[in-house]
C-alpha positions in Angstrom: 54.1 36.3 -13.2 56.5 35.8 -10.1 53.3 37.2 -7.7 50.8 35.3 -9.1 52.4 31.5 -9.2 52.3 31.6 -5.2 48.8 33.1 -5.4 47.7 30.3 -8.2 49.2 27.9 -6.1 47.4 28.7 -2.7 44.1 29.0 -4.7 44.5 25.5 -6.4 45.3 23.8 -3.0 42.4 25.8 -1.3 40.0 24.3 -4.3 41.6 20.8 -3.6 41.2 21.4 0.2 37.2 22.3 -0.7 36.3 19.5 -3.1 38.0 17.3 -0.6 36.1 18.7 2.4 32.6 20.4 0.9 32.2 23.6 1.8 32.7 25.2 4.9 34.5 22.0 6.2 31.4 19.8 5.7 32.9 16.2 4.5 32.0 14.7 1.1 29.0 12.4 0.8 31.0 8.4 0.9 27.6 6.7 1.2 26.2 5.5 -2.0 24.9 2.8 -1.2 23.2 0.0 1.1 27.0 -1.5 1.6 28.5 1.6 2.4 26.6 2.0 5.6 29.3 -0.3 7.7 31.7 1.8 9.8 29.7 4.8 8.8 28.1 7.6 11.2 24.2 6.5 11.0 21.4 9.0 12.3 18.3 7.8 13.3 15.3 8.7 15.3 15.2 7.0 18.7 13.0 3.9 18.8 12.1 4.3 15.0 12.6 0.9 12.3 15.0 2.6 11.5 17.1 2.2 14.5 15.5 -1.0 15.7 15.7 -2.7 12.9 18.1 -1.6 10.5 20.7 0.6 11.8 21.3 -1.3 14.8 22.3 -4.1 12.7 25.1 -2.5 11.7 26.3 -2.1 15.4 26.9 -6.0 15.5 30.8 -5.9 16.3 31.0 -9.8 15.9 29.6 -9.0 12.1 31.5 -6.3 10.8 34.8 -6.1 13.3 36.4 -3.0 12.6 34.0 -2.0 10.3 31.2 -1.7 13.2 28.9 1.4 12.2 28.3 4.3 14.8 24.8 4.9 15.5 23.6 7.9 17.0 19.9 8.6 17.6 17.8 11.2 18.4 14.5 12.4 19.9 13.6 14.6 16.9 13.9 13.9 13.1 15.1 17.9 12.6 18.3 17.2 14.9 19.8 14.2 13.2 19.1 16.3 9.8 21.0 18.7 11.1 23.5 17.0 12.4 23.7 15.5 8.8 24.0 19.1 7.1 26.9 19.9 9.8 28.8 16.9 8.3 28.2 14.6 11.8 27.1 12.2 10.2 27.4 10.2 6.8 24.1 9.6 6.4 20.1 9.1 8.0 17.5 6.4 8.0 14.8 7.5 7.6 10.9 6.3 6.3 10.5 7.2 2.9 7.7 10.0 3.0 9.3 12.2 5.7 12.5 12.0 4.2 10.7 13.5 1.0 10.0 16.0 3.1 13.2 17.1 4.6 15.0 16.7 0.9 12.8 18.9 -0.3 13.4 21.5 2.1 17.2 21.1 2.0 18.7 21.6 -1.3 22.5 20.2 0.2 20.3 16.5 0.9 19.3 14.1 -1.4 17.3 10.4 -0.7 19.7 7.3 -2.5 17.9 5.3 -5.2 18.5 1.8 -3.1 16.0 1.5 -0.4 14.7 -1.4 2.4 12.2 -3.3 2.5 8.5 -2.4 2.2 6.8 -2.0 5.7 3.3 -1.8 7.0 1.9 1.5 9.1 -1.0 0.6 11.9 -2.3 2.1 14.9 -1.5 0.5 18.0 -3.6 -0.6 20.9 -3.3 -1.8 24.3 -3.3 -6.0 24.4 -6.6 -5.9 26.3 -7.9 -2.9 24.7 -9.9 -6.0 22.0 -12.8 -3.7 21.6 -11.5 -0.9 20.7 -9.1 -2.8 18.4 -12.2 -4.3 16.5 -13.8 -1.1 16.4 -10.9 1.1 14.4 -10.8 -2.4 12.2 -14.3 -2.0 11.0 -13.7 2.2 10.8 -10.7 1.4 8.8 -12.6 -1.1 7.0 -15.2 1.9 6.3 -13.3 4.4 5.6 -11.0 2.5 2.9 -14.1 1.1 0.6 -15.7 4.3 1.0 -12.6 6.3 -0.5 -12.1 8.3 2.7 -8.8 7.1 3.4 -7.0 7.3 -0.2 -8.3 11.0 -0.4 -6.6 11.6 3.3 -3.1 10.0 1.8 -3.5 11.9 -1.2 -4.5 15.4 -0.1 -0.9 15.1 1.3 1.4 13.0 -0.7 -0.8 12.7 -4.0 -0.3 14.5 -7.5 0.7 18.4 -7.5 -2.9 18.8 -8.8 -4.7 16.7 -5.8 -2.3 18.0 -2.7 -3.8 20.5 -0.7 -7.4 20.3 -2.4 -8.8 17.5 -0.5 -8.5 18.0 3.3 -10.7 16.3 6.2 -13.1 18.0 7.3 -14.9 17.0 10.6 -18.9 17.5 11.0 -19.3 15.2 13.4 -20.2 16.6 17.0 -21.9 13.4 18.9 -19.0 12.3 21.6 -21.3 10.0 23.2 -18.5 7.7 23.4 -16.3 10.1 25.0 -12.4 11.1 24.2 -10.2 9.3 21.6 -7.2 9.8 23.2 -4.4 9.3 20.5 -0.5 9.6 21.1 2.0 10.8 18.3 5.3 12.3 17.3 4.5 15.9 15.5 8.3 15.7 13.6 7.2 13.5 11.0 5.7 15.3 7.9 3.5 14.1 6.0 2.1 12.0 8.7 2.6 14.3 11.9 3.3 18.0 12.2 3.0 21.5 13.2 1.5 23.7 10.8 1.2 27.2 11.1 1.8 29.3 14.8 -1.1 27.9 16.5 0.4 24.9 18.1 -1.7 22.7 15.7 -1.0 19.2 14.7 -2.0 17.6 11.2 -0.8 15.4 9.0 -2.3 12.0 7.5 -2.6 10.2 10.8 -4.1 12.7 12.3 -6.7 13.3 9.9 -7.3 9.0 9.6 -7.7 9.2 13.8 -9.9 12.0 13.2 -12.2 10.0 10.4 -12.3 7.4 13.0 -12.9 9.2 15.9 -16.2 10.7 13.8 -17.6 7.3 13.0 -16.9 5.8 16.6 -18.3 9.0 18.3 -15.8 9.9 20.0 -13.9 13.2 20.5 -10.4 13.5 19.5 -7.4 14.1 21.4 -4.1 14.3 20.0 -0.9 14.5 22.2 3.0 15.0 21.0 5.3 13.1 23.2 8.3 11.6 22.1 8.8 8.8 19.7 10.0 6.2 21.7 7.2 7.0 24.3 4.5 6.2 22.4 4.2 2.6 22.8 4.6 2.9 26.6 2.4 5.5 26.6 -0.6 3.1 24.8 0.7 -0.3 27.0 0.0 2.2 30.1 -3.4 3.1 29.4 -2.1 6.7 29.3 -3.2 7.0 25.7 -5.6 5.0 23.6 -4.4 4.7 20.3 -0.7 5.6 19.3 -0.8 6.9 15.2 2.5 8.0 14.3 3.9 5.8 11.3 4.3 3.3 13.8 5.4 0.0 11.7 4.3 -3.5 13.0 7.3 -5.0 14.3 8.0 -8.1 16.6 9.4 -6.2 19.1 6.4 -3.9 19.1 3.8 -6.7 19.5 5.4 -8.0 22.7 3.9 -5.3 24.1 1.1 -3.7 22.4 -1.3 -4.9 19.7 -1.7 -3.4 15.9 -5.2 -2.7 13.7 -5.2 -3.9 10.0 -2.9 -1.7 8.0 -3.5 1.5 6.7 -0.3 2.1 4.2 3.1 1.0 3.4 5.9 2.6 3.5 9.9 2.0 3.5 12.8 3.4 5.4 15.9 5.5 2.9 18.9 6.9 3.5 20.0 10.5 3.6 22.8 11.5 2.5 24.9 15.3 1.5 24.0 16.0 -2.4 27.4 18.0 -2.3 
C-alpha cells in the first residue's frame, strides 16, 4: 500500500492534467456557443463570409476591449481544420455544407447547434459582362423548372438513398460559343473538390457550370486558384464566371455582379468534440 499511494496519486493528477488539457495536450472545447466566440482563436478561410463578415466582427477592439477575438485565416479550408485538431484554435467558421463534410471525416470535430444567418450562393460576373449575366439567368431559370438543378444538389447532399445515384452527365458537344471559363476553390466539398488521383474537380458547382455551359454552347473550363482570387480573377476578365459558394455580399458587388441564386446556405462553427 505504501508503493501504490505515490503511484495512485501521479495517475490521478495525470487524469486531471488530461481532462484538463484533451489528449495529447490538445485544449478542451470552451466554445459552445455564438457568445463564446469573443477573445477566442477563430479560423477562417481567407476572403470567405466567414471572415468578411462574421469573424472579423469580432476583431472590433472598440466593441469588445479586452475581449477582442484573434482571427487567423487561411488559403485552404484543410489547414485551419487542422490547425483546429492541433488545439490552435478554439473553433472555425465555416458554411454549413463543407463543414458537414470535414465533421464527418474527423471524429474529434463536431458543428454547434446555433448557427448565422441564412445566405444566398450565385455565380459571379464581370459588371459589363450584362450578356453573359442574362444568359446564366435564363440557364438557371431552365435548369431549376426543369428539375436539373435539385437533382445536381441532391446527388451530393440529398438522402443516403439519392447521393451518388444521380450525377451529371454531359452530351453536349456543340462549343459554337466557345470556352466557359469558370474560376473556383477545389477545398470546398460538396461544392468544389478533388476526387480521385486524376487531378479532377467536381462538386455541385461544377456540375451547375457544366449544365450551363451545355445549354449556352459553350465548352467548360474549370480553374483552382485561391479563394480570395476569385473575384479579381472574374473583375479582370481572367475568368468568366467565378462558382465557388460565393455568397452575395455588399462588399462583393462593388466590384463584380451576381446571377439569381442557386441555393442557400449558412456559415457554423467548428469546434473539438473532446
Amino acid at each position: 500500500m505504501k508503493i501504490m499511494k505515490p503511484i495512485l496519486a501521479v495517475f490521478c493528477a495525470a487524469a486531471m492534467l488530461l481532462l484538463a488539457t484533451g489528449c495529447a495536450g490538445v485544449p478542451t472545447n470552451t466554445v459552445f456557443s455564438l457568445e463564446d466566440l469573443p477573445g477566442k482563436k477563430i479560423g477562417v478561410q481567407l476572403g470567405t463570409t466567414g471572415d468578411i463578415v462574421y469573424a472579423s466582427e469580432y476583431e472590433d477592439a472598440e466593441t469588445y476591449g479586452e475581449n477582442v477575438a484573434t482571427v487567423e485565416r487561411y488559403t485552404k479550408t484543410n489547414d485551419a481544420v487542422q490547425a483546429l485538431k492541433q488545439g490552435k484554435l478554439d473553433c472555425i467558421i465555416l458554411d454549413e455544407q463543407p463543414a458537414k463534410y470535414y465533421v464527418e471525416a474527423n471524429d474529434d470535430l463536431m458543428i454547434l447547434e446555433e448557427a448565422f444567418e441564412p445566405e444566398d450562393y450565385a455565380i459571379c460576373v464581370a459588371k459589363e459582362n450584362t450578356d453573359l449575366k442574362d444568359q446564366i439567368n435564363a440557364a438557371l431559370a431552365t435548369l431549376k423548372e426543369n428539375g436539373t438543378l435539385d437533382n445536381i444538389i441532391a446527388n451530393y447532399i440529398g438522402e443516403d438513398d439519392v447521393q451518388g445515384t444521380m450525377p451529371y452527365v454531359s452530351s453536349n458537344t456543340d462549343y459554337s460559343n466557345g470556352k466557359l471559363v469558370m474560376v473556383t476553390e477545389a477545398t470546398f466539398p460538396p461544392y468544389e473538390y478533388y476526387e480521385g488521383g486524376d487531378g479532377k474537380i467536381v462538386g455541385i458547382d461544377v456540375d451547375l457550370a457544366q449544365a450551363i455551359a451545355d445549354i449556352l454552347k459553350m465548352e467548360l473550363e474549370v480553374q483552382d486558384i485561391a479563394f480570395d482570387s476569385i473575384v479579381t480573377s472574374v473583375q479582370t476578365g481572367k475568368a468568366d464566371i467565378g462558382v465557388a459558394g460565393l455568397t452575395i455580399t455588399e462588399d462583393r458587388l462593388v466590384n463584380v455582379d451576381f446571377t439569381e441564386p442557386y441555393t442557400t446556405s449558412t456559415q457554423v462553427i467548428i469546434v473539438r468534440a473532446k
